[in-house]
N, C-alpha and C positions, 0 to 999 in steps of 0.2 A: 504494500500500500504506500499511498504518498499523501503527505499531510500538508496544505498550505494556508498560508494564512492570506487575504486580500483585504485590503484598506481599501475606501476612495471617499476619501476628503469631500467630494463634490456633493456627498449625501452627506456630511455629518450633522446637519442641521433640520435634516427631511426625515423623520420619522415613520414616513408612508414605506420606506427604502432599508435596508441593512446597510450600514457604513463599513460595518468590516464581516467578513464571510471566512466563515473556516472549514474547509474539505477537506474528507477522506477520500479518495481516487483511487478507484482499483487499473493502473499503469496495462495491469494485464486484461483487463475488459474493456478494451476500448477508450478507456480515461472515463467510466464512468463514475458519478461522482456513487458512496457508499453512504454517506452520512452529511449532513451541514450543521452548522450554528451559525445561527445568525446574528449578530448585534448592533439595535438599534442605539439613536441619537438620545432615547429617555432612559438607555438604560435597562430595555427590556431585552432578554436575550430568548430565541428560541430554537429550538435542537428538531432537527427534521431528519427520520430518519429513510431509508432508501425504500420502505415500503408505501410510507406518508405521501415520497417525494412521486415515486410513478403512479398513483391512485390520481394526481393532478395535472401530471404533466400531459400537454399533446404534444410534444414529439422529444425523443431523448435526446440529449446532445451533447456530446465531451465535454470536459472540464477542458479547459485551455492548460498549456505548461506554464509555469511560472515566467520562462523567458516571453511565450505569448501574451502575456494576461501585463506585462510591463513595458508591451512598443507601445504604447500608449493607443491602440486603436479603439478599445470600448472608453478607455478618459484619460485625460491628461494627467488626472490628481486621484491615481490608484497605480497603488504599488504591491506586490504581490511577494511572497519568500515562502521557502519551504520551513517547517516547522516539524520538532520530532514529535513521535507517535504517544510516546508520555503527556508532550501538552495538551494535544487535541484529546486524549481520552482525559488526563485530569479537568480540564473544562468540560465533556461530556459526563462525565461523571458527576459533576458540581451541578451541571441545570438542566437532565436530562430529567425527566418526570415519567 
């Protein structure tokens, strides 16, 4: 699995929006994503997991690599790093319900 974290400044103030995103990506499925957390601008974080996430989706579609998700083509003021597998579970662990 691959763990990243995504910031983008441009929503930090839009609460309608996650400011920062955290995936798990299975590298070996295609880059789909396995799990999110989301965290908003109030403060409210929510944990989505890969059953949650295709019950909604209409169409699947890879997670970007880190290098993609920082030419800046979705925003200018998102920045994107790999993070190890202990943070993303100690965070899912903390506000997974």
């Amino acid at each position: 699995m691959e763990y990243i974290r995504l910031t983008d400044e441009e929503f930090r103030t839009d609460d309608s929006v996650p400011y920062i995103s955290y995936f798990e990506v299975d590298p070996q499925n295609e880059r789909i994503g396995k799990r999110q957390i989301e965290v908003y601008s109030s403060g409210r974080i929510v944990c989505v997991t890969e059953e949650e996430y295709l019950s909604t989706v209409i169409e699947l579609v890879p997670v970007p690599t880190v290098e993609e998700l920082n030419q800046g083509i979705w925003s200018e003021r998102q920045h994107a790093e790999c993070i190890a597998k202990e943070q993303f579970e100690a965070l899912w662990t903390e506000h997974a319900q």
